[in-house]
C-alpha positions, 0 to 999 in steps of 0.5 A: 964503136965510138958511136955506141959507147955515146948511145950508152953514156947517154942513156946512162946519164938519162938514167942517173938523173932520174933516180938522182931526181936530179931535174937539171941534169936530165934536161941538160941529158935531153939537150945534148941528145938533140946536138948528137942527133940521138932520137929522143924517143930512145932516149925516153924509152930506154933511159929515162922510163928504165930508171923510172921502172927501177925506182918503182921495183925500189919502192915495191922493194922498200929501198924506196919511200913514197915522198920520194917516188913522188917527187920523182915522179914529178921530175919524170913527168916534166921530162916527157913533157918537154920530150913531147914537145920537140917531137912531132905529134906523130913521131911517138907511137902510143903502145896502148891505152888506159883509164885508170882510178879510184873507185867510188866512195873512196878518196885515197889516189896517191897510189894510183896517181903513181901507178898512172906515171910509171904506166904512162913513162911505157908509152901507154896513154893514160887517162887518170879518172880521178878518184870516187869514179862510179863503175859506169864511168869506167866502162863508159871512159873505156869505151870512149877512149877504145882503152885497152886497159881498165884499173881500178884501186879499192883502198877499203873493203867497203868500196871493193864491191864497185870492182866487182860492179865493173865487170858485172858491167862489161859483161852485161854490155858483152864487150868484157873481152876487149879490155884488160881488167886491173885491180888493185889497193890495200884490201885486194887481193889475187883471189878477188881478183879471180873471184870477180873475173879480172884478168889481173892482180897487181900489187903495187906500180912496179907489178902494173907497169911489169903487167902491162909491158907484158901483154903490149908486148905479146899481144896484137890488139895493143897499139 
């Protein structure tokens, strides 16, 4: 009993140092898990990257602002980075993996540059493409990476077409059934998803991380 009530206060503490962004205290969560002999890998999965999911349902909510989830965010992403360090290379199982990015002729990625963090806080290798990314590149990282998932942000009605060029593409090469298609930004919306064939609509980090976890979960393709 003792024992897990110390499980709990360290996922507890995990999970407080992230939505208190407060870095120090997340390395010290991290020090005393490797002293108790607490798998850090745990520690990543269900107390850092929870409390990083809450903050993203915050801010789809609201309760949240945009500097903030992205200082965060910054936080988050130096705790994985020093968990991945004391792990063994093949200690942590990748879940799946994604290429993600802005599309070409639009320049907006703060959006997207959050929705890669909290995708990439789930286990998920993310490669972030960047923005002004043409629909060839996508297709072509996909395929380089054997991702799993491909999402793209469209902030202006002008450049949502290049949405459509992505599919377009991974139907003319026949491999559109090996990819989950993600689209997002301002202008989209569930019925262009629908319209050009991708298998999902998110509305913001919260709804893509939601979306992912989902179909790593259910589906056997994902590793």
């Amino acid at each position: 009993m003792s024992e897990e009530m110390d499980k709990q206060a360290l996922l507890d503490e995990a999970f407080d140092s992230i939505i208190e962004a407060d870095e120090l205290r997340a390395m010290e969560v991290i020090t005393k898990a490797e002293a108790s002999g607490f798998s850090l890998e745990e520690l990543l999965r269900d107390g850092f990257s929870t409390a990083m999911r809450e903050l993203g349902d915050r801010f789809a909510s609201g309760e949240v602002f945009l500097p903030e989830l992205i200082f965060t965010s910054e936080v988050m992403k130096n705790v994985a980075a020093t968990i991945d360090s004391k792990l063994d290379t093949g200690e942590v199982k990748k879940k799946g993996v994604m290429v993600i990015g802005t599309v070409a002729g639009d320049v907006h990625d703060i959006g997207k540059g959050i929705v890669a963090s909290l995708v990439k806080t789930s286990g998920v290798q993310v490669y972030d493409l960047g923005r002004e990314v043409p629909a060839e590149e996508f297709v072509a990282k996909a395929i380089e990476y054997n991702a799993d998932f491909i999402g793209s942000s469209a902030l202006l009605t002008t450049t949502m077409t290049e949405q459509k060029r992505i599919e377009e593409l991974l139907e003319a090469e026949g491999i559109k059934s090996e990819f989950k298609t993600i689209v997002g930004g301002a202008p989209v919306t569930q019925r262009w998803a629908d319209k050009i064939g991708a298998n999902q609509y998110c509305e913001d980090a919260s709804d893509t991380v939601n979306y992912v976890v989902k179909i790593l979960n259910t589906e056997t393709k994902m590793i």
